[in-house]
C-alpha positions as CSV (number, residue, x, y, z in Angstrom):
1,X,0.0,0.0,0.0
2,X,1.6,3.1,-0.9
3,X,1.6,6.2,1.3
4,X,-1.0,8.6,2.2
5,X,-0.6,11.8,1.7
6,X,0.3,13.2,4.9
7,X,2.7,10.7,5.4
8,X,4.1,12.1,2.0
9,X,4.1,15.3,3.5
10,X,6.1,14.3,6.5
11,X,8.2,12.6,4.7
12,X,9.1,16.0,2.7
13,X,9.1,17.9,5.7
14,X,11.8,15.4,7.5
15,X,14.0,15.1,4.8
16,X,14.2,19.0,4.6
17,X,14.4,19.5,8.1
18,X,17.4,16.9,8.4
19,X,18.9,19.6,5.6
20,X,18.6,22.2,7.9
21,X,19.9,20.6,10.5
22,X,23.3,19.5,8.7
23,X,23.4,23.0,6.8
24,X,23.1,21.6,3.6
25,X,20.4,24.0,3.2
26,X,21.7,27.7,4.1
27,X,19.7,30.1,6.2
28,X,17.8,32.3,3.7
29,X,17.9,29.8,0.8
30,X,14.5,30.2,-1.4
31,X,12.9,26.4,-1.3
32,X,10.8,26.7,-4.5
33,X,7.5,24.6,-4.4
34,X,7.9,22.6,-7.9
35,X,11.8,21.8,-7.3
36,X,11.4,20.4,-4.2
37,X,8.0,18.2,-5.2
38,X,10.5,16.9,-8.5
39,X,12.9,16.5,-5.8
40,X,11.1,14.1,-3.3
41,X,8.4,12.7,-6.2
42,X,5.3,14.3,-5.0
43,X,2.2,17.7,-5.5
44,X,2.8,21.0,-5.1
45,X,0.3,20.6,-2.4
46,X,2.3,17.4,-0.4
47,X,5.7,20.0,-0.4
48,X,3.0,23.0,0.1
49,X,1.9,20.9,3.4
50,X,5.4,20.2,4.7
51,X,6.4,23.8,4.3
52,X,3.3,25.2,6.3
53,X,4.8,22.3,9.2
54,X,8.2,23.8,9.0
55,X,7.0,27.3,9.7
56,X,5.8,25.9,12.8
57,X,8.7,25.0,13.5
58,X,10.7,28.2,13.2
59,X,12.1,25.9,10.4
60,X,11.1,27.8,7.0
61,X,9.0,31.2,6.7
62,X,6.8,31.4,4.0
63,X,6.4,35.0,2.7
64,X,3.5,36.5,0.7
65,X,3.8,36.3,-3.4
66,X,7.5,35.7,-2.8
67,X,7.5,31.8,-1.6
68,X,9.2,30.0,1.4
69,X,13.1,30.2,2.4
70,X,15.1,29.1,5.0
71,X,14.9,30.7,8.0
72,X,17.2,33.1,9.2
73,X,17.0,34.1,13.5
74,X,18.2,37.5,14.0
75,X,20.6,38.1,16.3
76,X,17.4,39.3,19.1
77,X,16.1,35.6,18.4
78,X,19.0,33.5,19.0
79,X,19.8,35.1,22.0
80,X,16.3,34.2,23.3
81,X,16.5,31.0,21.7
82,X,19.8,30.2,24.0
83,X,17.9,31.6,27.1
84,X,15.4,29.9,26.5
85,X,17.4,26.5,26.5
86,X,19.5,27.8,29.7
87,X,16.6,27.9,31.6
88,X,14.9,24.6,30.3
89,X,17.6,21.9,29.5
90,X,20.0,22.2,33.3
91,X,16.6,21.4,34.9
92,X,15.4,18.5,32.2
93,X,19.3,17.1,32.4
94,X,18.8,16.9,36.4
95,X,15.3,15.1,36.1
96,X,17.0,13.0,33.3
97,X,19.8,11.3,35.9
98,X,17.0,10.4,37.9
99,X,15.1,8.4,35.5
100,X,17.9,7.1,33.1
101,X,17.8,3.1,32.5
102,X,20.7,1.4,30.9
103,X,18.6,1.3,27.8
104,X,18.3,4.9,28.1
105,X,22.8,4.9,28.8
106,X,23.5,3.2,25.9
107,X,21.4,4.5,23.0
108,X,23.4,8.0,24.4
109,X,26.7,6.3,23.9
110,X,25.6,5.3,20.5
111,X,24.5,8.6,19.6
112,X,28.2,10.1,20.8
113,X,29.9,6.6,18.8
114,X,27.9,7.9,15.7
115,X,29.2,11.9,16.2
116,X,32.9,11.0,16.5
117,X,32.3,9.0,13.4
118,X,31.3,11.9,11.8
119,X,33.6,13.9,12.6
120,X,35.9,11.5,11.5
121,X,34.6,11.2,8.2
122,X,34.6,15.4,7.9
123,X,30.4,15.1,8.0
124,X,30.1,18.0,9.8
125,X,26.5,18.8,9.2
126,X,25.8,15.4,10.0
127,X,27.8,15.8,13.5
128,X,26.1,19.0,14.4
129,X,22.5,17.2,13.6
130,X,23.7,14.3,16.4
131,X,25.3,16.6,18.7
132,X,21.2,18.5,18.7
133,X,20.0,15.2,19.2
134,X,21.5,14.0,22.0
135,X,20.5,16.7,23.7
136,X,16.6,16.0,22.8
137,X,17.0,12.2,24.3
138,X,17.8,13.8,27.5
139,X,15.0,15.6,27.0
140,X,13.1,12.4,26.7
141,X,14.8,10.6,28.9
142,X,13.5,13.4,31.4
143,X,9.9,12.1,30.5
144,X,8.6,15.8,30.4
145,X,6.6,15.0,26.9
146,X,5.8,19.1,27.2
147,X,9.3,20.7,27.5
148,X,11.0,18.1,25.7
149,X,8.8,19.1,22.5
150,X,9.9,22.4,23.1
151,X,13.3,22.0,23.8
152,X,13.4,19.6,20.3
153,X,12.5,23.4,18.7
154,X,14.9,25.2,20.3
155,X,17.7,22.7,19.4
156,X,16.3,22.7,16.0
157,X,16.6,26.3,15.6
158,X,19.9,26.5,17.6
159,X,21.2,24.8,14.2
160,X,20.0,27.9,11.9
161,X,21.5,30.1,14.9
162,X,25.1,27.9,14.4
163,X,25.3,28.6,10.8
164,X,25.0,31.9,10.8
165,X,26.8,33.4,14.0
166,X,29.5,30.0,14.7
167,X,32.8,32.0,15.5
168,X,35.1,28.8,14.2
169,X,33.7,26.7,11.5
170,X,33.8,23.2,13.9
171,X,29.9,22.9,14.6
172,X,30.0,20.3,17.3
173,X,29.5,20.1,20.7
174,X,32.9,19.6,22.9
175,X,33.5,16.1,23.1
176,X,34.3,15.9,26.8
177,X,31.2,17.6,27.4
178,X,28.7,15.1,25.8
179,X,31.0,12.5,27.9
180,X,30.4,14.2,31.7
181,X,27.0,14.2,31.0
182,X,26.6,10.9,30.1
183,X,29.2,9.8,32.9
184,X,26.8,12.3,35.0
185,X,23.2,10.5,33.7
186,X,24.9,6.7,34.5
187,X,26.0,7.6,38.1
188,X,22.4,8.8,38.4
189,X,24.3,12.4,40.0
190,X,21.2,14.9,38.9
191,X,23.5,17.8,40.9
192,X,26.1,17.0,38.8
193,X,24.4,16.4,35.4
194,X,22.2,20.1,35.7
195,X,25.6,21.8,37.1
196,X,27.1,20.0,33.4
197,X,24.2,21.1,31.2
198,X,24.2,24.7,32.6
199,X,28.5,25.1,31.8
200,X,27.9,23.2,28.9
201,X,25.3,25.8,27.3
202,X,27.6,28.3,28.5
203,X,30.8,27.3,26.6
204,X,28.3,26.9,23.4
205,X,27.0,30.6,23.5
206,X,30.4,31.4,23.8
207,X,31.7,30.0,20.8
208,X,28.8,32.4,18.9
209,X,29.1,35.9,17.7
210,X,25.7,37.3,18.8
211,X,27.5,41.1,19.4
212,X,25.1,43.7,16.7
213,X,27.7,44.5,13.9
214,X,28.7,47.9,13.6
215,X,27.1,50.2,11.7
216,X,27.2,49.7,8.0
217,X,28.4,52.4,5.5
218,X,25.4,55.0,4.3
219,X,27.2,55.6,1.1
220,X,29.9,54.0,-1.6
221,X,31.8,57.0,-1.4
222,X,31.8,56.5,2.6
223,X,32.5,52.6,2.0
224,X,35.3,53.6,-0.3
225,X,37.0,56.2,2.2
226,X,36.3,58.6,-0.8
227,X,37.3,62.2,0.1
């Protein structure tokens, strides 16, 4: 039986978001309606559909009588976006210690196995994409089905935020990081696993340049240093 049509439509709006998350698709990059059903094989309407989901998302806007793009946070929303997880993910790591099962232990180490291979294999899109999503299993791990839906956005758009305002082109979480956490999550220490999560969201923002750029030339001839 083949597949209905939202399943189509999700289908479209996963593979796209997965192209977000791995920067294959930039921030501000026009996703036009026809290309991307030839792409994936299906309607205007199906890609139309998966669009619509991603602006949900914070994922694509979709502008009047000029289409849907990328979308690209200003530098006001990915400061929020990174307060936003501050507040959220120390507290979800610290309910997450308390809860993990071995099950729960080892599908993290797999996820960080999978990033160094990445890495590894110079797939730094892909890398960034695992690094978000070990920090959405925590989430899950947390059993918090409300925050951790929440915090999967913010992580989500915490990858437009890292291609546009990363101050050294190596888009991955620190691997020690990922490793005290999960060292943290085993031992069951929730102390030491929100303490973790709150440094580690630190050193992130401060690998970002979220300072407003100075103010741009109002001429050529004052660009040029004409006299």
């Amino acid at each position: 039986m083949g597949k209905t049509t939202n399943q189509r439509g999700r289908a479209v709006a996963e593979g796209l978001a997965t192209a977000i998350h791995e920067h294959r698709l930039s921030p501000g990059m026009k996703l036009n309606e026809d290309e991307v059903g030839e792409i994936f094989g299906v309607s205007r309407t199906i890609v139309r559909s998966a669009l619509q989901s991603l602006s949900h998302e914070h994922l694509v806007v979709i502008e009047p009588n000029r289409g849907a793009f990328v979308a690209r946070p200003s530098l006001r929303e990915a400061r929020e976006v990174f307060e936003a997880r501050a507040l959220l993910e120390p507290r979800t790591a610290h309910s997450a210690a308390t809860r993990a099962t071995p099950e729960d232990i080892a599908l993290l180490k797999r996820h960080i196995d999978e990033e160094h291979a990445a890495i590894d294999a110079g797939e730094t899109g892909r890398a960034l994409r695992l690094s978000g999503d070990f920090h959405i299993e925590i989430a899950r791990i947390a059993d918090q089905a409300t925050i951790a839906a929440f915090i999967g956005q913010l992580v989500a758009r915490s990858s437009l935020i890292i291609a546009l305002y990363w101050r050294r082109r190596k888009a991955t979480c620190e691997s020690h990081a990922h490793h005290a956490l999960l060292e943290a999550l085993e031992a069951h220490d929730a102390e030491r696993a929100e303490e973790l999560m709150t440094s580690h969201l630190v050193d992130l923002v401060s690998l970002l340049d979220l300072t407003e750029p100075a103010d741009a030339p109002s001429s050529l001839r004052e660009a040029l240093g004409a006299r």
